[in-house]
C-alpha positions as CSV (number, residue, x, y, z in Angstrom):
1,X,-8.6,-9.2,-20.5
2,X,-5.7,-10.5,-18.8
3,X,-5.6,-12.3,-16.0
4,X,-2.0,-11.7,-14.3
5,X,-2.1,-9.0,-11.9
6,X,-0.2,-6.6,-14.4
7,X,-2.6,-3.7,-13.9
8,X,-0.6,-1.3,-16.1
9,X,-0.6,-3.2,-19.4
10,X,3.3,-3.0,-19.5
11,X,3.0,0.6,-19.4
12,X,4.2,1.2,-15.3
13,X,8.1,2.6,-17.0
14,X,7.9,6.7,-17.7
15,X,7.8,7.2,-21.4
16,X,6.8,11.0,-21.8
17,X,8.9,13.7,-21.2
18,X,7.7,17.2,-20.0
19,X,7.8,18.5,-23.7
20,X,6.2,15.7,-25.0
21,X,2.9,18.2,-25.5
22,X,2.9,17.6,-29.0
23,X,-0.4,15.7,-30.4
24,X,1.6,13.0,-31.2
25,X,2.6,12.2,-27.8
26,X,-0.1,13.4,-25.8
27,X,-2.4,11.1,-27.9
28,X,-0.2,8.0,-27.1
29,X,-0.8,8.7,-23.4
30,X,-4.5,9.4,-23.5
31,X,-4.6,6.1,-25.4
32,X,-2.8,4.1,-23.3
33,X,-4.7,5.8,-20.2
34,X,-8.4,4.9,-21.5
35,X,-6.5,1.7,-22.2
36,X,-5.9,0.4,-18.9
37,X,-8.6,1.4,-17.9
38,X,-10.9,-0.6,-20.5
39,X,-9.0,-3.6,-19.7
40,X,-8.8,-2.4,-15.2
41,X,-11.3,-0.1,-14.7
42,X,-13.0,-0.8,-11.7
43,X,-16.3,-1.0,-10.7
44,X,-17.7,1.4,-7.9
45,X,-21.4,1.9,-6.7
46,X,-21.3,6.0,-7.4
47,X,-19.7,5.0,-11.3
48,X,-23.1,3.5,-11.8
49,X,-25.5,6.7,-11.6
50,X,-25.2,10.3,-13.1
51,X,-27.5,11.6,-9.8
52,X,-25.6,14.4,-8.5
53,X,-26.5,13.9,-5.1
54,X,-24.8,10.6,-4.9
55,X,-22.1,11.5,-6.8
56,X,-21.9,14.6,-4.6
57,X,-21.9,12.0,-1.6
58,X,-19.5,9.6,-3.1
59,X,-16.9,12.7,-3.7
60,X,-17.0,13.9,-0.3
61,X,-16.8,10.2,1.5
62,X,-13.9,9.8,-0.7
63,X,-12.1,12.6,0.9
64,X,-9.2,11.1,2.9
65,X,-10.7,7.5,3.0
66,X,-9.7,4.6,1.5
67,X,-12.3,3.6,-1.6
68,X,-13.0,0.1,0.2
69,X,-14.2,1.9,3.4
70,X,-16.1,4.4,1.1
71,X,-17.7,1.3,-1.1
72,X,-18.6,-0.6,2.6
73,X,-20.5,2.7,3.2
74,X,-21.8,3.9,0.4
75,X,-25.0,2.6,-0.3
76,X,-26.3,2.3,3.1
77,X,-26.1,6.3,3.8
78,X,-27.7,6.4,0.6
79,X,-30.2,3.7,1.5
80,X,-30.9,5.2,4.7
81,X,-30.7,9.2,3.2
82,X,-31.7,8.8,-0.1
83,X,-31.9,12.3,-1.8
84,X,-30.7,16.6,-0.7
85,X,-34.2,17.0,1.2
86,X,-34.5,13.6,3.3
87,X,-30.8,14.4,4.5
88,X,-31.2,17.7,5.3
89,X,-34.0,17.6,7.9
90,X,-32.3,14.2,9.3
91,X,-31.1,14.0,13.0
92,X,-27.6,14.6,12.9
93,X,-27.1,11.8,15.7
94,X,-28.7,9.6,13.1
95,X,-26.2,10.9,10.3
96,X,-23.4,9.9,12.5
97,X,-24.6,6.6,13.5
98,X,-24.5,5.8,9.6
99,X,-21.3,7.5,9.1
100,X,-19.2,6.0,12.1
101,X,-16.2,3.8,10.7
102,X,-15.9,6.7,7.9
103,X,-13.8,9.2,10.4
104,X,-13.6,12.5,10.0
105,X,-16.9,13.3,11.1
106,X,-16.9,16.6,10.4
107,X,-17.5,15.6,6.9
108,X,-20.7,14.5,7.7
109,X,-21.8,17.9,8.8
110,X,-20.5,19.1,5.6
111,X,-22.9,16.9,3.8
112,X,-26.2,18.0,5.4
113,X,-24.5,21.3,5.6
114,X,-24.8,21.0,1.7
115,X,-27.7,19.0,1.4
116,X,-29.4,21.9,3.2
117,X,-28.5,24.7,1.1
118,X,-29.4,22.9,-2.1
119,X,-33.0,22.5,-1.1
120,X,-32.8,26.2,0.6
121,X,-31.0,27.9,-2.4
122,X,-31.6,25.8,-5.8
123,X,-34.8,24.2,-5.2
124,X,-33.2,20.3,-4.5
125,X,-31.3,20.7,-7.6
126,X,-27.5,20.8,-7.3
127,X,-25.7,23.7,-9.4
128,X,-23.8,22.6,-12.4
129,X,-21.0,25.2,-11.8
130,X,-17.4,24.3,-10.5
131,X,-17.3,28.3,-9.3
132,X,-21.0,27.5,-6.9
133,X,-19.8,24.4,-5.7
134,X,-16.7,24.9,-4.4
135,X,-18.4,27.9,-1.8
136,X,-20.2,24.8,-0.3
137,X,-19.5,23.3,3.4
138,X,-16.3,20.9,2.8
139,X,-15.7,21.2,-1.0
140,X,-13.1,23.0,-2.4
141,X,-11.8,23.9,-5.8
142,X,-10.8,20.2,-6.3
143,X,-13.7,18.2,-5.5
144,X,-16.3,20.7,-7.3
145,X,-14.1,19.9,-10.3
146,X,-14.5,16.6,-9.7
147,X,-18.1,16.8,-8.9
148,X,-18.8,18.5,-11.9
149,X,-16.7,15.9,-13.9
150,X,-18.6,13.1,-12.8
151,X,-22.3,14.3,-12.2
152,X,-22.2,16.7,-15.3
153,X,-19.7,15.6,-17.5
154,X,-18.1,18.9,-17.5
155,X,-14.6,18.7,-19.1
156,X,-12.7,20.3,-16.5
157,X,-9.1,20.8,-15.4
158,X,-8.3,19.4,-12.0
159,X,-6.0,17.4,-9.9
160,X,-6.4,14.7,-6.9
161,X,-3.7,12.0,-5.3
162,X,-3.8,9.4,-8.1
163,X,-4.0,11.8,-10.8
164,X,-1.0,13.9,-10.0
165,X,0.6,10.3,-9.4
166,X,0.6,9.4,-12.8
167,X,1.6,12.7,-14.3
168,X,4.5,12.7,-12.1
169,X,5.1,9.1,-13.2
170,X,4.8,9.4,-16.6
171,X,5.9,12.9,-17.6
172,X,8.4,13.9,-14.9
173,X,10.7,10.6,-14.0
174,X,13.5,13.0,-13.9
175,X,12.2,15.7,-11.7
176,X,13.0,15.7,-7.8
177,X,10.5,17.6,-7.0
178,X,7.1,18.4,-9.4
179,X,4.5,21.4,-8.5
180,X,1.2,21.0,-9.8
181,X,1.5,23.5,-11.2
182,X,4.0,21.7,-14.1
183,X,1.0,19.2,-14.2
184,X,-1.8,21.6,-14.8
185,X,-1.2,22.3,-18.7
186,X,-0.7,18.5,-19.4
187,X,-3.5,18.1,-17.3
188,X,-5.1,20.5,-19.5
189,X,-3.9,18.9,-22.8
190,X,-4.9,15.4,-22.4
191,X,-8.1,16.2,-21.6
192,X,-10.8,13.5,-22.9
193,X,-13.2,15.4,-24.1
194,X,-15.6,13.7,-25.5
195,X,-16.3,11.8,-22.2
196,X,-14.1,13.7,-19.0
197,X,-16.3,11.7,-16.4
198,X,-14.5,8.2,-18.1
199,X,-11.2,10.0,-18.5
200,X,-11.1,10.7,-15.2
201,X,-12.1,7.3,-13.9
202,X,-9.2,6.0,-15.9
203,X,-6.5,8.2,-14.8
204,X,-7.6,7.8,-11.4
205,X,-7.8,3.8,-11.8
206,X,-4.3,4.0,-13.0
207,X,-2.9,5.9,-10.6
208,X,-4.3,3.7,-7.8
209,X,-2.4,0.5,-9.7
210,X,0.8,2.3,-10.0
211,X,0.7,3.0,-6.4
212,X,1.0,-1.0,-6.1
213,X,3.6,-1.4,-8.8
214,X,6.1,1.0,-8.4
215,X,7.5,3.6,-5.8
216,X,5.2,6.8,-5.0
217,X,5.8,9.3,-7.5
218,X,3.7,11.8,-4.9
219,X,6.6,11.6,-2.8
220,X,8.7,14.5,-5.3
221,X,5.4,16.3,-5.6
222,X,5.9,19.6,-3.4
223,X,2.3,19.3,-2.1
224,X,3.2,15.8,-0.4
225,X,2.6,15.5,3.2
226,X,2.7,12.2,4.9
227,X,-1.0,11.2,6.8
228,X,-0.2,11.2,11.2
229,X,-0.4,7.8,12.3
230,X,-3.8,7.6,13.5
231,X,-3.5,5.6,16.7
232,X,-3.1,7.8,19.7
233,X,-4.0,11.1,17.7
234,X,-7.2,13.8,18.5
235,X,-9.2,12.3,15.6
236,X,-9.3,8.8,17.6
237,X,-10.5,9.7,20.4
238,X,-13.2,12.4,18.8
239,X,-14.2,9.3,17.1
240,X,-14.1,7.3,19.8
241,X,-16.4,10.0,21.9
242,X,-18.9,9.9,19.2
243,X,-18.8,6.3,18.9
244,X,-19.4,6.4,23.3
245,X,-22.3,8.5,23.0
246,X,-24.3,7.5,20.1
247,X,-23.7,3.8,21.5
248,X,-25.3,5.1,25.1
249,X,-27.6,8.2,24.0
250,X,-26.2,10.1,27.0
251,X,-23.1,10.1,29.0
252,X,-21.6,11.7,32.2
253,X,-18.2,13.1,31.4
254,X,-16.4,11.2,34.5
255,X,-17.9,8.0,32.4
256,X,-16.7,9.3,29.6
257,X,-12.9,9.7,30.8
258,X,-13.2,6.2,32.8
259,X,-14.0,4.7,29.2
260,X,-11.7,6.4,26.8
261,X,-8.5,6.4,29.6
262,X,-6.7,9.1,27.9
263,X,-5.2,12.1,29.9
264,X,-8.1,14.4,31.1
265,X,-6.8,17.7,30.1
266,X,-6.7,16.7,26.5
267,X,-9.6,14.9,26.7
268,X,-12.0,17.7,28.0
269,X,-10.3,19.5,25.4
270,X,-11.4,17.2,22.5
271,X,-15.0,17.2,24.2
272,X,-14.9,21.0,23.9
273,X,-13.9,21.5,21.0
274,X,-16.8,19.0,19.5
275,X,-19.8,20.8,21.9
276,X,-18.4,24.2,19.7
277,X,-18.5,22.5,16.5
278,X,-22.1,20.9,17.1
279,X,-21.6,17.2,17.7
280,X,-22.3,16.9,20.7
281,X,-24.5,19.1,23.4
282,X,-23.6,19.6,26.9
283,X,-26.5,19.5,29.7
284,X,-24.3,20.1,33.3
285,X,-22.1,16.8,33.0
286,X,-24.2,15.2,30.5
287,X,-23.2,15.0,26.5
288,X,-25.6,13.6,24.0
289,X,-25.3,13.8,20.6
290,X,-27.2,17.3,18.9
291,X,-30.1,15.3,17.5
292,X,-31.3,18.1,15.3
293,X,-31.1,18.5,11.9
C-alpha cells in the first residue's frame, strides 16, 4: 500500500469517454475502481455487519451528514437501540438525546417511524425489495437502492453524491453540464456483479478522494445545489430548541426566547412548526419533548 496521500492511484485525470461502453473500456474502469479501493478503502463501523437494521441506520444517518459525524454516532444509537423492536417502543425524547449533534432531526423520527412498521408489518424483518423500501418514512428511491446494495447484496442501479462524482469525472470531462440520467446506463454497465455491496463501497471511497484532489465534478451535474450556510438558518435554531429542552426536561417559552435570542416571530414559528411535527408538546407555555414512542 502506498503511503503518499495519492488516494487515486494516479488515476484522478478523466480517461473514459461517454462512448467508452464497450467491454474493453468499461472493464478498465471497474478495475481501476475496485483498485483504489483495495489499496483506500476505508474502514466504517456499518461496512463490518450485513444486519439490515444497522445498515438501514447507517444509510439514513448518512443522509446529509458528513461520514465522521455519522462514525462518532454510530455505534452508540446502536448501543443504546440495538435492534427494529427496542427502537420502536423507545421514548422519542430519548432518541433525540442520542441523535443530537446529527441535525436534521426529523431523520430520527424517520427511523423509529421505520423501525415501527417493520415490527408492525414484516414481523422485525426488513424487506429485501428496493420497490418496499423506498414507501418507508425518509427513504427514497436512492437510499432503498443503497440499502438493498449493502444489507442484501442486491446488484442494483443507483446514484448518490460521490458516485455521480466520479462518473462525471471520469466519463464526461468535456460535458458542462451532466444529467444523471447520461450516468444511469454506465452506471448500469459497470455494475460489479459478483459483489455490488464492495462495488459500491469503492466507487463511493473514490469519489470522496477525488473531492480532495481535484475540482467538484458535481458542480456541472444539473441536480447540484449548493448546501445554506447553516449558521443563522431555521435548522439551527430547531436544533438549538431541542437541544434547550431535552437539556431542561421542560421549558417556558419566554425562557425559551431569552436563551435562543433570535427574533420572536420566527422563533414561535420554528416552535410551531416542531409541536405539529411531534417533537415537542405544548402544555399552556410549557414545551417538553413528546416522550412517547
Amino acid at each position: 500500500m502506498k503511503n503518499s496521500n495519492q488516494e487515486t492511484l494516479d488515476s484522478t485525470r478523466p480517461q473514459f469517454t461517454r462512448d467508452d461502453s464497450s467491454g474493453t473500456g468499461i472493464q478498465a474502469f471497474r478495475q481501476m475502481v475496485l483498485l483504489h479501493y483495495k489499496h483506500y478503502g476505508r474502514d466504517m463501523p456499518w461496512r463490518n455487519t450485513t444486519d439490515p437494521y444497522q445498515i438501514l441506520v447507517s444509510e439514513i444517518m448518512l443522509q446529509q451528514t458528513q461520514v465522521e459525524r455519522v462514525t462518532a454516532k454510530f455505534s452508540e444509537f446502536i448501543r443504546v437501540f440495538p435492534d427494529f423492536s427496542t427502537l420502536a417502543i423507545a421514548p422519542l425524547a430519548d432518541i433525540l438525546a442520542v441523535w443530537q449533534g446529527m441535525g436534521y432531526n426529523r431523520r430520527a423520527i424517520a427511523l423509529q417511524k421505520c423501525a415501527a412498521r417493520v415490527t408492525a408489518e414484516y414481523g422485525g424483518v426488513l424487506p429485501a425489495d428496493v420497490d418496499i423500501l423506498a414507501t418507508f418514512p425518509g427513504i427514497g428511491k436512492a437510499t432503498a437502492s443503497s440499502i438493498a446494495a449493502f444489507a442484501f447484496n442486491m446488484p442494483v442501479v443507483f446514484i448518490e453524491t460521490n458516485i455521480r462524482r466520479v462518473f462525471i469525472h471520469f466519463f464526461f470531462a468535456e460535458n458542462e453540464t451532466v444529467n444523471d440520467s447520461d450516468i444511469l446506463p454506465l452506471a448500469g454497465k459497470s455494475l460489479y456483479h459478483e459483489n455490488p455491496r464492495i462495488w459500491y463501497w469503492a466507487l463511493m471511497d473514490l469519489g470522496s478522494a477525488l473531492k480532495k484532489t481535484v475540482p467538484n465534478p458535481n458542480r456541472r451535474s444539473v441536480h447540484y445545489s449548493r448546501q445554506s450556510p447553516f449558521d443563522g438558518s431555521d435548522r439551527k435554531i430547531r436544533g438549538s430548541i431541542i437541544r434547550i429542552i431535552l437539556d431542561k426536561k421542560e421549558v417556558e417559552e419566554e425562557e425559551l426566547l431569552f436563551i435562543l435570542n433570535e427574533d420572536p416571530t420566527r422563533v414561535k414559528k420554528i416552535i410551531s412548526a416542531l409541536v405539529s411535527e411531534g417533537f415537542i408538546s405544548r402544555n399552556g407555555n410549557h414545551f417538553s419533548v413528546v416522550r412517547e414512542g
